[in-house]
C-alpha positions as CSV (number, residue, x, y, z in Angstrom):
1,X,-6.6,20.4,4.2
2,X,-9.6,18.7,6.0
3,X,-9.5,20.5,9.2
4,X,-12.5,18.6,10.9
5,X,-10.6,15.0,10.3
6,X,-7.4,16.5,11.3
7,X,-8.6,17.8,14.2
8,X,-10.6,14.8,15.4
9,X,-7.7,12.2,14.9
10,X,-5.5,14.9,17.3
11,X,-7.9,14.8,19.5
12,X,-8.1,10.5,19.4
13,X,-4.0,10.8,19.3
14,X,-3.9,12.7,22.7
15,X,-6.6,10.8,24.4
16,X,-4.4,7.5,23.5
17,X,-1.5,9.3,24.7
18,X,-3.0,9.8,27.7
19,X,-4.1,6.5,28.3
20,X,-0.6,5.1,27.9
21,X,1.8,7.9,28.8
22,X,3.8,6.6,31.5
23,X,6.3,8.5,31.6
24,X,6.9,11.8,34.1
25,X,4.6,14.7,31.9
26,X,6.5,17.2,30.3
27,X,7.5,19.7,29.7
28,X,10.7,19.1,31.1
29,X,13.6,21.7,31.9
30,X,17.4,21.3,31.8
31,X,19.1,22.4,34.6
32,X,23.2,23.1,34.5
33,X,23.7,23.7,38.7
34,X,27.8,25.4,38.9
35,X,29.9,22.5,40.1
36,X,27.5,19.8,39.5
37,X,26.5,17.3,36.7
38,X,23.2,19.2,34.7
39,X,20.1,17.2,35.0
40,X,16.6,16.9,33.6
41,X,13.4,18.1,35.7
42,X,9.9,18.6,34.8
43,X,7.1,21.2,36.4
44,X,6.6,19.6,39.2
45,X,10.4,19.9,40.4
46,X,11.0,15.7,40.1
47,X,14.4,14.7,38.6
48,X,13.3,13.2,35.1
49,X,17.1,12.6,35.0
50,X,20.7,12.9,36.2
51,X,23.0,13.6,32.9
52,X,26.4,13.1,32.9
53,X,29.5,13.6,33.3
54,X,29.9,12.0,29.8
55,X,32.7,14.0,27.9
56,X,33.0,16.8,28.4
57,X,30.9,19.8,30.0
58,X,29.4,21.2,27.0
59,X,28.6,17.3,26.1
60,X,26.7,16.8,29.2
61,X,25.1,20.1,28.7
62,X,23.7,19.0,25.0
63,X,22.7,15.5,26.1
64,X,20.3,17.6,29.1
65,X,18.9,19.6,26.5
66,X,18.4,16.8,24.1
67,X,16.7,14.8,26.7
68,X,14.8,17.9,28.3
69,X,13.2,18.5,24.6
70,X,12.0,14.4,24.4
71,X,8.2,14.9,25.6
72,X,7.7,18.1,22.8
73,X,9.7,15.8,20.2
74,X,7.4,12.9,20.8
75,X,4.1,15.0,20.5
76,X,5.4,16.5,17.1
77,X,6.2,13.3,15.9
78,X,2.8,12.3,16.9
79,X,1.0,15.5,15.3
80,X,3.5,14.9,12.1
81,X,2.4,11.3,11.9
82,X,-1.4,11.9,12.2
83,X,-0.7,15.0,9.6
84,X,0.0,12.2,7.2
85,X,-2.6,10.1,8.0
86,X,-5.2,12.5,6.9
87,X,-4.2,13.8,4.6
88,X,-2.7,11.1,2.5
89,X,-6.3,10.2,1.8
90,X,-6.2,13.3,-0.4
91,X,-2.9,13.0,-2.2
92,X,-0.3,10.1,-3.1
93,X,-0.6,7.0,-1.6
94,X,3.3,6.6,-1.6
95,X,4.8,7.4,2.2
96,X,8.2,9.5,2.0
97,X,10.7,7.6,4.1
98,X,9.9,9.3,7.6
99,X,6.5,7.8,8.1
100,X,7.3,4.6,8.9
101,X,10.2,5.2,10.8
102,X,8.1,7.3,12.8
103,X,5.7,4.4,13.4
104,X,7.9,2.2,14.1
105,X,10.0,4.6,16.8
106,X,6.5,5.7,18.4
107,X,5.9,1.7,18.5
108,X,8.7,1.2,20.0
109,X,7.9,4.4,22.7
110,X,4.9,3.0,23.4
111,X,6.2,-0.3,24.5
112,X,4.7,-2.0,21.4
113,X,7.8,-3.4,19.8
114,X,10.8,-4.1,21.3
């Protein structure tokens, strides 16, 4: 593994991320209040989002925890992606299936492609 190229293209990932992160930071924290739909909050105490009531309880609960996990997912799938990226200079040339599906979801994340 070629830690010094692995560990300058994180360091270019997150300073692009920065730049064009618009959404609220994470991390973000599911909340499931008695009586009331769960929703989605980050550090700072805003309401990323309301979830539900879609289905049933445990539904609404899942979908908040789904949604409360998206600003981690996102920076693994970015740390995955530039995984590849250096180290597929070393090794085959042929990209399993995830890789570009990866690009092209972070694309579309990043308001790229539509």
């Amino acid at each position: 593994i070629d830690m010094p190229a692995l560990t300058h293209a994180k360091e270019a990932r997150t300073m692009r991320t920065r730049e064009t992160q618009t959404h609220t930071p994470g991390p973000w924290k599911a909340a499931f209040p008695v009586g009331n739909p769960p929703f989605v909050s980050s550090e700072g105490a805003v309401v990323v989002q309301k979830v539900g009531p879609f289905g049933d309880e445990h539904e609404s609960q899942a979908n908040a925890r789904l949604i409360a996990a998206a600003p981690e997912m996102l920076e693994e799938m970015r740390e995955a992606v530039g995984w590849w990226h250096v180290q597929s200079r070393h090794f085959t040339k042929i990209e399993p299936g995830w890789v570009p599906a990866a690009r092209t979801l972070l694309a579309r994340l990043d308001g790229e492609e539509g």
